[in-house]
C-alpha positions as CSV (number, residue, x, y, z in Angstrom):
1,X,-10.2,5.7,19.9
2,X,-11.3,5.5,16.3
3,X,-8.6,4.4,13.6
4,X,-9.0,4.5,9.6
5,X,-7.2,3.7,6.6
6,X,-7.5,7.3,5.5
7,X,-5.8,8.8,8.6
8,X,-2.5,6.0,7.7
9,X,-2.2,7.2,4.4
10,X,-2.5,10.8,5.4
11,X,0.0,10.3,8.3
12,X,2.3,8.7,5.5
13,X,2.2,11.8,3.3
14,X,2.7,14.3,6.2
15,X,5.9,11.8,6.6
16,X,7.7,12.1,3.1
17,X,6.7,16.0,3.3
18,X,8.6,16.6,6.0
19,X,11.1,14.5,4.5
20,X,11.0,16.4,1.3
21,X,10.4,12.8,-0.5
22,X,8.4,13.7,-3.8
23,X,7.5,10.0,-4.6
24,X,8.3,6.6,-3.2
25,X,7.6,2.7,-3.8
26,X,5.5,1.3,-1.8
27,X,6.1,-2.2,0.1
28,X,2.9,-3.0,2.9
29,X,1.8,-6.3,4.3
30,X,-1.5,-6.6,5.6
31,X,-2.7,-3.1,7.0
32,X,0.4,-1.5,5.3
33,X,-0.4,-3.0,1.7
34,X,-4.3,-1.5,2.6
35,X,-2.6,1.6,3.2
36,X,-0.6,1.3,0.1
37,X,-3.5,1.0,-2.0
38,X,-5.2,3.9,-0.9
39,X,-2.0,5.9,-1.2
40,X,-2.0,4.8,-4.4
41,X,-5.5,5.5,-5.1
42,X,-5.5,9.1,-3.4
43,X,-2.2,10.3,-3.8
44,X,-1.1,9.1,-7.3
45,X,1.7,11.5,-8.2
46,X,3.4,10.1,-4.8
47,X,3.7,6.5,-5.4
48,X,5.6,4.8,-8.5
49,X,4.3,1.4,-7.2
50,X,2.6,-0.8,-4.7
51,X,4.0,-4.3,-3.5
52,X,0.5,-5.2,-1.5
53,X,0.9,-8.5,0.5
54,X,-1.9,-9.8,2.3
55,X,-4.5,-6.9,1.7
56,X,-8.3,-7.0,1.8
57,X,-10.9,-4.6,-0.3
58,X,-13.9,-5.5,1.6
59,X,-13.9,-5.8,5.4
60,X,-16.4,-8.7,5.0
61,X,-14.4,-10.5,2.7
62,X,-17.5,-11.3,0.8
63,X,-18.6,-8.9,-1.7
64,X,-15.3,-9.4,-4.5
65,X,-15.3,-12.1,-6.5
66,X,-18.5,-14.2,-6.1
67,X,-18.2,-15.5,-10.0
68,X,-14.4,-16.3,-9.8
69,X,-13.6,-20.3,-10.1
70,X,-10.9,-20.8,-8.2
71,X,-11.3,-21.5,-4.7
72,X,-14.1,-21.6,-1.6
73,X,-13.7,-22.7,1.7
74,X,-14.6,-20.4,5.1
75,X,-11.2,-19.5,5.7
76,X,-9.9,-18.7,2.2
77,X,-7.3,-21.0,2.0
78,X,-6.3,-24.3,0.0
79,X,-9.1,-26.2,2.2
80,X,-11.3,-25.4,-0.4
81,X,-14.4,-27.7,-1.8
82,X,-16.1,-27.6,-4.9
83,X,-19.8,-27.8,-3.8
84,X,-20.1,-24.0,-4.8
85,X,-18.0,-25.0,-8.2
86,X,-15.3,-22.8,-6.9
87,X,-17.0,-19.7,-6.1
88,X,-15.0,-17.3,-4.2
89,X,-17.4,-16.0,-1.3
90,X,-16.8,-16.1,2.6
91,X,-19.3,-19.2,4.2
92,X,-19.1,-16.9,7.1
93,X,-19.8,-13.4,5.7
94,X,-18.0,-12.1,8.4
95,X,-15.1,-10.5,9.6
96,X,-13.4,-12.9,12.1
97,X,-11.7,-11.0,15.1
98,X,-7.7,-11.9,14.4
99,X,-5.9,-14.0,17.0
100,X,-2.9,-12.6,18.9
101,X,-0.9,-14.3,21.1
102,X,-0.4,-13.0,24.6
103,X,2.8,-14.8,25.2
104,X,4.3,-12.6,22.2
105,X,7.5,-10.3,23.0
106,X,6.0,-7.5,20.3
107,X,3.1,-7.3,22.1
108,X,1.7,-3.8,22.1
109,X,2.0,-4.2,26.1
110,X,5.8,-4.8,26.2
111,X,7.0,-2.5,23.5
112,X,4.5,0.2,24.6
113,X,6.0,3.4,26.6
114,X,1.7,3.7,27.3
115,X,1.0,-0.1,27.7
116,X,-1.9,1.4,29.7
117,X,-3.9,2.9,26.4
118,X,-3.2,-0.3,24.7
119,X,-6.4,-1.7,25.4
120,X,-8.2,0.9,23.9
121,X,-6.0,1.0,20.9
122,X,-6.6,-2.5,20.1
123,X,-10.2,-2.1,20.7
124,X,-10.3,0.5,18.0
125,X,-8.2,-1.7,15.3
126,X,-10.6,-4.2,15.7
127,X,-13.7,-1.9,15.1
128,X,-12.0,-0.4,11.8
129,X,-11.1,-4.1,11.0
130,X,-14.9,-4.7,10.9
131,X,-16.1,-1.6,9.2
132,X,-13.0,-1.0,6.7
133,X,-11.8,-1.3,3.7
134,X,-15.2,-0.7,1.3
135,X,-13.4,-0.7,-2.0
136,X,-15.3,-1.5,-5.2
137,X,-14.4,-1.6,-9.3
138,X,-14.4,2.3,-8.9
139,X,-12.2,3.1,-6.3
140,X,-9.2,0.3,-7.4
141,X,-9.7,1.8,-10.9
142,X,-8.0,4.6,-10.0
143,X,-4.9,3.5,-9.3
144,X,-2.3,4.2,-12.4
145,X,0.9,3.0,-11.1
146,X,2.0,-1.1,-11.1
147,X,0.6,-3.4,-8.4
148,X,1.3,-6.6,-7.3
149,X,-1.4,-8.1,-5.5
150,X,0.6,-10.7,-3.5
151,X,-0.8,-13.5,-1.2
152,X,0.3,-16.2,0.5
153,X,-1.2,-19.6,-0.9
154,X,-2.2,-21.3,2.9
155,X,-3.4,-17.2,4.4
156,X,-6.0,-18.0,6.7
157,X,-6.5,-14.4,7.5
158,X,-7.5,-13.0,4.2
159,X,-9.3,-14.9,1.8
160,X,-8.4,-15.4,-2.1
161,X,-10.9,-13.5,-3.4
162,X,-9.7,-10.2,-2.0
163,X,-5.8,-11.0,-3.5
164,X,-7.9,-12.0,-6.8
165,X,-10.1,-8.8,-6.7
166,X,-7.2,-6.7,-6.7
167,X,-5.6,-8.5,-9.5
168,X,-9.0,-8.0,-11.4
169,X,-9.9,-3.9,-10.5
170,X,-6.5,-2.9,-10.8
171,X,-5.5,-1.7,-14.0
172,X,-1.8,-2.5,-13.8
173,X,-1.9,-5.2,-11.6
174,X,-0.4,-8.8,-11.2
175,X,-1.4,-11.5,-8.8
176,X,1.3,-13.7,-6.8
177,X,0.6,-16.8,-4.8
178,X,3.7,-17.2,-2.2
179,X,3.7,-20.7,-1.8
180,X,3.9,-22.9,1.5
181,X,3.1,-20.2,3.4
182,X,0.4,-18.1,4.9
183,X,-0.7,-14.1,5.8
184,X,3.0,-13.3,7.3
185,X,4.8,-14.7,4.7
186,X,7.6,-12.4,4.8
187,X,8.1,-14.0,8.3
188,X,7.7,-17.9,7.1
189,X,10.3,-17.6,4.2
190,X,11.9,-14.0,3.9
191,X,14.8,-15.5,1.4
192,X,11.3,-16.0,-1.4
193,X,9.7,-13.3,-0.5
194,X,12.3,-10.6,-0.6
195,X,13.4,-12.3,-4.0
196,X,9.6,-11.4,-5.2
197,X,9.5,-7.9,-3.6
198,X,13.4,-7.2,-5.2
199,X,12.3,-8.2,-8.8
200,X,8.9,-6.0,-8.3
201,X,10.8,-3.0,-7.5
202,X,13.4,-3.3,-9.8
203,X,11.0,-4.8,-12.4
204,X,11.6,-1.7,-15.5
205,X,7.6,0.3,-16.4
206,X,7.3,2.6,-19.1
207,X,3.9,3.2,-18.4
208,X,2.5,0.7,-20.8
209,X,0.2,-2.5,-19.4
210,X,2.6,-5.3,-18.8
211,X,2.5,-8.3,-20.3
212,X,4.6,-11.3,-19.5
């Protein structure tokens, strides 16, 4: 079972089609704000904007950023030191496999009606989580429409530099730090982040970079 980042933003078009939805906003947190960036970047006369929380460009989390002074530590978050005078590049160069928690009610196993292929499934998430994204200057520069490249200030899971990439590549992006919280922010403290993803979508465009 093979699974890319391609094939979601595929399977989302084929969605609003049969819907007969012309254009929509985007809102994705970690593999849906991936997702949302390659709609964005492949399908550009579908999406108005992308609210990306806690996506990555790089699957190694190393390549973006390597000259920007702001924070390096191996997991990305505020742990940081300044031995490296800030540079933002993963210690580990490496994709660490992500933690689930067995005891969790939304497994894949008890919401599953094939609990029996979950195995497999999960096996294939993993191997696209350590092959994909491979997003450079090039591909991000493609996107026209407003981003926000939002991450939460103690995320563990994705480093700074890929929220701080983003910001950079991006023509018409902005960068948010959620505070206090980490990659499921929206989970942590919904009241804050559904505040930032209401003023994002109702935040007025006219096509011109935004300043504020």
């Amino acid at each position: 079972m093979i699974f890319h980042y391609d094939d979601f933003a595929r399977d989302a078009i084929a969605v609003l089609d049969h819907l007969r939805i012309p254009k929509v906003a985007v809102v994705g947190w970690s593999d849906g704000a991936i997702t949302g960036l390659n709609l964005a970047m492949n399908y550009s006369s579908r999406i108005e904007r992308v609210f990306a929380h806690g996506a990555n460009v790089q699957a190694n989390q190393s390549i973006p950023g390597r000259n920007d002074p702001i924070i390096n530590s191996d997991s990305g978050s505020l742990d940081s030191d300044l031995s490296s005078n800030g540079t933002t590049y993963s210690a580990n160069r490496g994709m660490v496999k992500r933690a689930t928690d067995s005891e969790d009610e939304y497994t894949c196993q008890s919401l599953s009606p094939l609990p029996e292929r979950c195995e497999a499934m999960e096996d294939g998430v993993q191997k696209m989580w350590a092959s994909e994204p491979t997003w450079g200057p090039e591909a991000l520069a493609k996107i026209k429409c407003p981003v926000w490249s939002v991450d939460g200030d103690h995320d563990v899971e994705v480093q700074r530099n890929q929220a701080d990439a983003i910001a950079a590549w991006v023509p018409f992006a902005g960068q948010l730090l959620l505070p206090q919280v980490g990659h499921a922010a929206l989970l942590q403290d919904p009241m804050f982040f559904n505040f930032a993803m209401r003023y994002f979508l109702d935040m007025e465009y006219d096509g011109v970079l935004p300043y504020y």
